[in-house]
N, C-alpha and C positions, 0 to 999 in steps of 0.2 A: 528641550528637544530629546536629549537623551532619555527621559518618562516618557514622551512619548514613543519612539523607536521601541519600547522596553513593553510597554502597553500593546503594541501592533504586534509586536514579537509573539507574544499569548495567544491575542485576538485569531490570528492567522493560525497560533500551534504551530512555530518555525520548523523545530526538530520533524515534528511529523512531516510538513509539506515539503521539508529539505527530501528526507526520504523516499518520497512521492515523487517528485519531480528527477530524484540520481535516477530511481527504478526509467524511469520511462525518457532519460538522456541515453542511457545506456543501450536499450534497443533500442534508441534508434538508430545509432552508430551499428547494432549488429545489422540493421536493415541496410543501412546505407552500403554496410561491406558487404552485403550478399546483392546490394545492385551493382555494386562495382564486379562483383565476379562474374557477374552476366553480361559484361560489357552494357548497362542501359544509362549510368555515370560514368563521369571519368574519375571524378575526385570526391568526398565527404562534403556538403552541402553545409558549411559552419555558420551559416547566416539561418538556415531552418531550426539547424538545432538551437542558437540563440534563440529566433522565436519560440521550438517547441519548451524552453527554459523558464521564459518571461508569464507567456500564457500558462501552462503550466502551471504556474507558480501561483497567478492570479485567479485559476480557477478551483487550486486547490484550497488556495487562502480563501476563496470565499465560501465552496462547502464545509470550513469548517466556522467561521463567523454565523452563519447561520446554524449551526449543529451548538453554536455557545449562545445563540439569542433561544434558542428553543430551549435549553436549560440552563439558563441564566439562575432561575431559583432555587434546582439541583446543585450548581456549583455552589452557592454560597452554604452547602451545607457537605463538603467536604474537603480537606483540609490541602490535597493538590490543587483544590482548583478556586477558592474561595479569592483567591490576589488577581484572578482574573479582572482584567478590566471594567467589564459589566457587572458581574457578582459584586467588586469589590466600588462599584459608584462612580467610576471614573469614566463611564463613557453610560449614555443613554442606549437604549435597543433603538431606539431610533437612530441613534448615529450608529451603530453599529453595521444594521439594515441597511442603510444607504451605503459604506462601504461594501457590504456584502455584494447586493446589488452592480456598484461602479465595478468593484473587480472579475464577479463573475460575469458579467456583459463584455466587459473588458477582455479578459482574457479567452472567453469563447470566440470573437471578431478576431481576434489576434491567432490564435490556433487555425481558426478558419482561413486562414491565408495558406496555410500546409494543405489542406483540403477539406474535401466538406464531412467526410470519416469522419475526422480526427472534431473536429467543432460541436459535429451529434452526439459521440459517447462522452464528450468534454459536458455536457448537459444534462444528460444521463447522469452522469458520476455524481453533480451535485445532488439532483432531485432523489435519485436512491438513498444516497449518506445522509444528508439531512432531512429530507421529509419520510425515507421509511426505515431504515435502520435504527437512526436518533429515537423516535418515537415508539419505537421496538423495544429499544435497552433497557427497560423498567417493566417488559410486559413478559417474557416471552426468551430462552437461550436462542431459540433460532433468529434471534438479530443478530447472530456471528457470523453464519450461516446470509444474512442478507448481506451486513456489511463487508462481508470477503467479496461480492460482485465487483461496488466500486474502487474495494482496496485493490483487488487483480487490475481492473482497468488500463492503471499505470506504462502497462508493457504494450498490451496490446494498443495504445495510444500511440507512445511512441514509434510502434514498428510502422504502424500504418502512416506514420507521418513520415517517416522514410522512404516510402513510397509516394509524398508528394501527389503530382495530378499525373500521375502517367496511369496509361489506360495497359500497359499491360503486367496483366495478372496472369500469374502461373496457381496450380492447384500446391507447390511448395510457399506460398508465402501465407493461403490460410492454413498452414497445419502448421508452422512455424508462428505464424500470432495466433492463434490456438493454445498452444504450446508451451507459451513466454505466460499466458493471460492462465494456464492450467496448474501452472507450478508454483507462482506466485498466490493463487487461490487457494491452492492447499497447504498450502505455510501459513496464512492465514489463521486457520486454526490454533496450530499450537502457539504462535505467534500471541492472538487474543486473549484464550484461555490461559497462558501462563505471566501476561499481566493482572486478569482478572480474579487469579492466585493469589497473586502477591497485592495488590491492590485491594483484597476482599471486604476488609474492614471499613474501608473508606467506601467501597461502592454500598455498602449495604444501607450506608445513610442518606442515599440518596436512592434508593431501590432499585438498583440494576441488579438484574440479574440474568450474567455472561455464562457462566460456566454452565457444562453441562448437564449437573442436578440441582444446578444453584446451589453448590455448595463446596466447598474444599474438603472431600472426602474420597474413599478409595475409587468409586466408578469415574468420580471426574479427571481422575489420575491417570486409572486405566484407559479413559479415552484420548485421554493428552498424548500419551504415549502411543497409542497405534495411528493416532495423525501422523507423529513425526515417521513411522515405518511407513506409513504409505507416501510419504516424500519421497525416500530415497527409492521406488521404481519409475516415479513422475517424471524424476530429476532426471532421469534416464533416459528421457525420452528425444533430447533433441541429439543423440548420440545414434541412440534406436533410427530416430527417420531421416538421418545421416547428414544433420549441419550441425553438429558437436563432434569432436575428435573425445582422442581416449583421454585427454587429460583433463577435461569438465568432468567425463563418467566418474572417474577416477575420485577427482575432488568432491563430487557430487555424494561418493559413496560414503569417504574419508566424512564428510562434514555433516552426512546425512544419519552417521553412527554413532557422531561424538552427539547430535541434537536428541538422538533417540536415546543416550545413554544418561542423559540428565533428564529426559522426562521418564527413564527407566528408577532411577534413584528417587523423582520425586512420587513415583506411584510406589518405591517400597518404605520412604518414611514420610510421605506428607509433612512437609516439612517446608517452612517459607523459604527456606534459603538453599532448597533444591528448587524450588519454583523463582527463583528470582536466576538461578544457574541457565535454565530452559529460558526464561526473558532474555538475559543475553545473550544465550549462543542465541536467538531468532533474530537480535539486529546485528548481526556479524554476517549468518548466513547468507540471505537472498543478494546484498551485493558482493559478496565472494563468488557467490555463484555464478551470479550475473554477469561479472568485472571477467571474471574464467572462461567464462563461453564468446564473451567477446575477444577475448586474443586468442580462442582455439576452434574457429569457426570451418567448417570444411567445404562448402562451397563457397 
């Protein structure tokens, strides 16, 4: 049991889909306190966000089962991903597949009970990640660029499942999932490219090519860096169309100068281990960010 659990763990890409699913629990909690301030609930809806958890979880687990059956031959020739399950012979693509399948059917029905939003981009998200992104990685940088669509998703998922089936909509909730889906998309970038830094060696054995120029040198630096500058005016923005208070700006500025100041070091020594500094400030960020704006929300 526990090879098993350990196996499924991979299969799905835990860490990632954990992350996937915080992003898009968290708005939905901002949605739900910006329905409560419009008097349309009374109270946090805990039985939605449970669902929006589960599905979630099962639709991300299955965009990434099929993003490891489509290179299953790729992994076994790099050294993160070689103990994979499939790579490593422990599970057929055809079992994999039919997992893939069960959870992504599964968890789309199960989302679909939030509303019918929330089930459509749930669809969306897979069939971009895995059949145009995946297939991208080896051809082409602009798979980062594809993959940031269903990496952003996450937010604008959740917020709209916040809204449930109520039929009123205000012109503030799409500039607020707008918004959530616009800042999360541009982290992205640096986010990608400063794994695909630090990971360069490995990717190359299997022929991705993430970065910029396809390659760890000074332009791919220089653009690493002006992604993080162009976060910190994004990040600004749900302060700007007035449901952020000043202590998201604030954080957003504070965390958006420490992100630009490691992709700043790594554009002046190219150096792995300014590139692995920019890897983790970007998985610190977006739920600081995030976790901020929900306890300092102004409507």
């Amino acid at each position: 049991m526990k090879s098993f659990l350990s196996d499924l763990s991979k299969l799905i890409k835990f860490r990632l889909t954990f992350l996937v699913v915080f992003s898009a629990s968290i708005t939905f909690l901002i949605g739900q306190k910006i329905q409560i301030s419009r008097g349309v609930i009374d109270t946090i809806n805990w039985e939605n966000w449970v669902i929006l958890i589960i599905g979630g979880f099962l639709v991300t687990g299955s965009a990434n089962c099929f993003n490891e059956i489509i290179e299953k031959d790729l992994d076994k020739l790099m050294n993160r991903t070689k103990d994979r399950p499939m790579p490593a012979g422990r599970m057929t693509t055809g079992q994999g597949l039919v997992l893939g399948l069960l959870m992504g059917i599964l968890g789309t029905v199960i989302l679909r009970k939030l509303n019918l939003e929330t089930g459509l981009i749930s669809v969306f998200s897979i069939l971009l990640y895995a059949f145009a992104y995946t297939p991208l990685k080896r051809k082409s940088p602009i798979a980062v660029f594809v993959g940031a669509i269903p990496g952003a998703l996450p937010p604008l998922i959740g917020y709209l499942a916040a809204l449930g089936d109520t039929t009123i909509f205000v012109k503030a909730d799409y500039q607020i999932a707008g918004i959530l889906f616009l800042v999360q998309f541009v982290w992205q970038f640096p986010h990608f490219w400063s794994i695909a830094w630090v990971l360069d060696e490995d990717y190359k054995k299997a022929g991705f090519r993430l970065l910029p120029t396809k390659k760890t040198d000074k332009f791919s630096a220089v653009i690493i860096f002006i992604s993080t500058l162009l976060l910190i005016p994004v990040s600004l923005f749900p302060t700007f169309y007035g449901f952020g208070g000043m202590y998201i700006a604030g954080a957003s500025v504070i965390l958006g100068l420490l992100f630009s100041w490691y992709a700043f070091t790594l554009m002046k020594t190219l150096s792995l281990e300014a590139a692995r500094k920019v890897m983790f400030c970007s998985f610190y960020y977006l739920p600081l960010v995030q976790l901020i704006l929900l306890f300092n929300l102004t409507i």
